[in-house]
N, C-alpha and C positions, 0 to 999 in steps of 0.2 A: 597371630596371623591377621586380624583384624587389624591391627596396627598398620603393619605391614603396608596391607592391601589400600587403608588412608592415606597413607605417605604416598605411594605411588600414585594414587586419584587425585589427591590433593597438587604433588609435583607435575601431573600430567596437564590438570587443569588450567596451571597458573602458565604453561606453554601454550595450551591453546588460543588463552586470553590474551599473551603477548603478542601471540601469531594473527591477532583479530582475527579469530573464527569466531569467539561468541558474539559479536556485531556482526560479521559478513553473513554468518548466518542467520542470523534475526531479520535484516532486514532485508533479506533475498524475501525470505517467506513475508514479511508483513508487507512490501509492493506488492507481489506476486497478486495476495490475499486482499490486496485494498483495491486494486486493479479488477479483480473477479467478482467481488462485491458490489463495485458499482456496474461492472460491464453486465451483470445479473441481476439486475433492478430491473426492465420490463419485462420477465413474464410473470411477477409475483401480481398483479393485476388478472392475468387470464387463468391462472390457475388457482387464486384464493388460497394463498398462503402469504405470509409474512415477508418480508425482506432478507431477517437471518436466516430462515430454512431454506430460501431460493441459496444464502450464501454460502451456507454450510453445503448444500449440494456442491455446490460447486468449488469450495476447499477441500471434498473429499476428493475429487478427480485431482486439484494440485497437489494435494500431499502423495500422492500415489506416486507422484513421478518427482516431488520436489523430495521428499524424506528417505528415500533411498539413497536419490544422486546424494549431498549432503551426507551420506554418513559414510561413504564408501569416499568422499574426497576427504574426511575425518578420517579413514579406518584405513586408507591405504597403504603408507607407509610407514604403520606402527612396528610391526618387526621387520618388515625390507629396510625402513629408516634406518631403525637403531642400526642392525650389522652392515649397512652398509657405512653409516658413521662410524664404526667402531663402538659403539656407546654401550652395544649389547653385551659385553665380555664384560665392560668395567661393572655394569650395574649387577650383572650376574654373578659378582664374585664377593655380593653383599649374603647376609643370609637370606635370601628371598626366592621362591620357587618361581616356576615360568607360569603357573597356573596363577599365580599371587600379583603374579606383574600382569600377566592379562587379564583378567578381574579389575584392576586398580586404576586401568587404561580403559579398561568396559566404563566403568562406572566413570571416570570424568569425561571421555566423551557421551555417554549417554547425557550427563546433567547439562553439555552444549546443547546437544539435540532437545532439552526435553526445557531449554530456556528460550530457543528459537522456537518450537512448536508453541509454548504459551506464549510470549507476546504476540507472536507473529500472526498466529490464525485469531486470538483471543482478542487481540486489538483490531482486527479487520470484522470479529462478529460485534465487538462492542460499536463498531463503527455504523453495521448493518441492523443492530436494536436500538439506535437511537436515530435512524435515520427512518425505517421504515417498518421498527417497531416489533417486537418479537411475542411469541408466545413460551410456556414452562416447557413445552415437548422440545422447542426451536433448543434453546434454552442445554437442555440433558443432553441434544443431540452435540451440542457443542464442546459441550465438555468431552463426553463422548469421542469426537473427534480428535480432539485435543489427547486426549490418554491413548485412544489405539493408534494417532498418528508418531507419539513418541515409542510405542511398542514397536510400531512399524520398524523406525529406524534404528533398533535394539537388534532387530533380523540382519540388516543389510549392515550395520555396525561390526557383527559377526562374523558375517562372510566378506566380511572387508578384512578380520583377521585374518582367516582361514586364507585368503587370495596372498597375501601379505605373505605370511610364511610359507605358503605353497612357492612361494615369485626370487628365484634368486638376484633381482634386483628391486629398485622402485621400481623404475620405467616400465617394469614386468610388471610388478604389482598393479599400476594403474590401466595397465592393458589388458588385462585381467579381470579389474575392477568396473573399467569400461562396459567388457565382457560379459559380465553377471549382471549389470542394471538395463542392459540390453534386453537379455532372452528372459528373463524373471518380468519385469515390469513392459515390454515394448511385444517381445518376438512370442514369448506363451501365448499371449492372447489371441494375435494374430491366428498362430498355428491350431486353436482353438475352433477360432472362428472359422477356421479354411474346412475344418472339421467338421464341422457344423454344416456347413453349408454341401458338404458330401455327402454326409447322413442323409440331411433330407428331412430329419423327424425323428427321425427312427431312435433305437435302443441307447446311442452314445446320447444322444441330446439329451433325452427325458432319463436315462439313470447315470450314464458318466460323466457326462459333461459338469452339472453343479458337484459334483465330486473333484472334480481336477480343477475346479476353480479355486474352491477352499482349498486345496493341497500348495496351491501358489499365497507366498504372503501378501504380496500386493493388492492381489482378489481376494484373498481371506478379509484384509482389513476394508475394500468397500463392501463385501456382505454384510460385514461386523455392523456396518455403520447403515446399511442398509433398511437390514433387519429391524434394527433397533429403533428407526421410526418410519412410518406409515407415509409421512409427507415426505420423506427424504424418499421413499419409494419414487412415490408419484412424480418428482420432479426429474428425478434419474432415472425412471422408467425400466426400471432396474429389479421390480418386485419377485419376477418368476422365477429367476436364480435363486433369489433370496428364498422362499416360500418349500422352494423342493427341499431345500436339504433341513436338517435338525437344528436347533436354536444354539446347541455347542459345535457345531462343526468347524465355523470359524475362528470364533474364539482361540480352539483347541489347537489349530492349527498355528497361528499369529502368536500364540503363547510358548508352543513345541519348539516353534523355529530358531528364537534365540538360543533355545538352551541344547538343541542339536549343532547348532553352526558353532556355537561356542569351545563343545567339545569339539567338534569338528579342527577348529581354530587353534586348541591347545594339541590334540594330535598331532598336527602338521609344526605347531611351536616347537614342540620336545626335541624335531629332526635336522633342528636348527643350528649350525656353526656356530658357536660366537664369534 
């Protein structure tokens, strides 16, 4: 099975490569990142912090919205492709399960995603500790970033399947895909916030609200990164969310999501034509 599931990562990857994805995607994030770094050099002067923790704040807001789009234009027509090429019948008639083939395709696009997310932010903070000098917290936060930003995109990689065999076409697929980077990353929070603002104060704010943040992965992954340092707080202003709920809550969620969308993703596989 193991075999298996290599071959297919390994054949998937060496398509992605051809297709420049692992360049297009690298270096969408490392502008993006080297753009935000320097545009986020003055306020580390008023707030006495370093350069990289000003930048890494502000890599966690890109990755929010760059590491989803990015894996759902990955993720989209991994099974609407194949059957709509025909491709899905021939490979299926190899000994290989549909869970084995989407596993194989998890794993080489995740290793796109998780090549883009290292250079791309890695190289924008080595950019911002040699320009304006870092500390060991700036430092952990980075890395930090770097591993729950590739988690990140292990969620939205998933339900990129999941959209894909739900979509009896591509064109479905990516209308779909559209769809879920939407209301996950853009419209939750909104509708959150509208929330918020009707409450008043009251009961949803201070116990449900930091609950339905973590239950979103987008919000799971800046509590994660939140939480986890004090100046990343201060500069995102971000603390109170972080503070109310438990130190696994995010985590637990950001962790949960792949491996529900996944199944999710092979559920809707199995009900698939070839």
């Amino acid at each position: 099975m193991i075999a298996r599931i290599l071959a297919i990562a390994s054949a998937e990857f060496r398509i992605q490569r051809r297709n420049h994805w692992v360049f297009t995607a690298t270096l969408i994030m490392l502008l993006f990142a080297l753009a935000l770094t320097f545009a986020g050099s003055a306020p580390t002067g008023a707030l006495g912090v370093d350069l990289l923790t000003v930048s890494v704040a502000s890599m966690t807001t890109l990755a929010v919205y760059l590491a989803p789009f990015l894996a759902l234009m990955i993720a989209f027509d991994a099974v609407a492709g194949e059957a709509e090429r025909g491709t899905l019948g021939l490979v299926l008639t190899y000994p290989l399960s549909r869970g084995e083939m989407l596993v194989g395709k998890f794993l080489a696009h995740l290793g796109v995603l998780a090549i883009a997310m290292t250079l791309g932010l890695g190289a924008a903070g080595l950019v911002a500790s040699f320009t304006g000098g870092m500390a060991i917290e700036s430092l952990w936060a980075l890395l930090r970033l770097i591993a729950t930003a590739i988690l990140l995109g292990a969620c939205f990689l998933a339900l990129g399947y999941a959209a894909s065999a739900l979509s009896g076409s591509v064109a479905g697929a990516a209308g779909l895909t559209v769809g879920i980077w939407l209301v996950l990353v853009v419209l939750y929070d909104l509708g959150l916030l509208g929330a918020v603002v009707f409450d008043g104060g009251g009961t949803f704010t201070t116990d449900i609200f930091p609950w339905m943040l973590a239950a979103n992965p987008a919000d799971a992954f800046r509590l994660w990164n939140i939480a986890g340092s004090e100046q990343i707080a201060l500069v995102t202003g971000m603390s109170g969310a972080g503070d109310a709920l438990p130190a696994w809550a995010a985590p637990l969620s950001l962790i949960l999501w792949p491996i529900l969308a996944l199944l999710l993703a092979l559920g809707a596989f199995r009900r698939v034509e070839p």
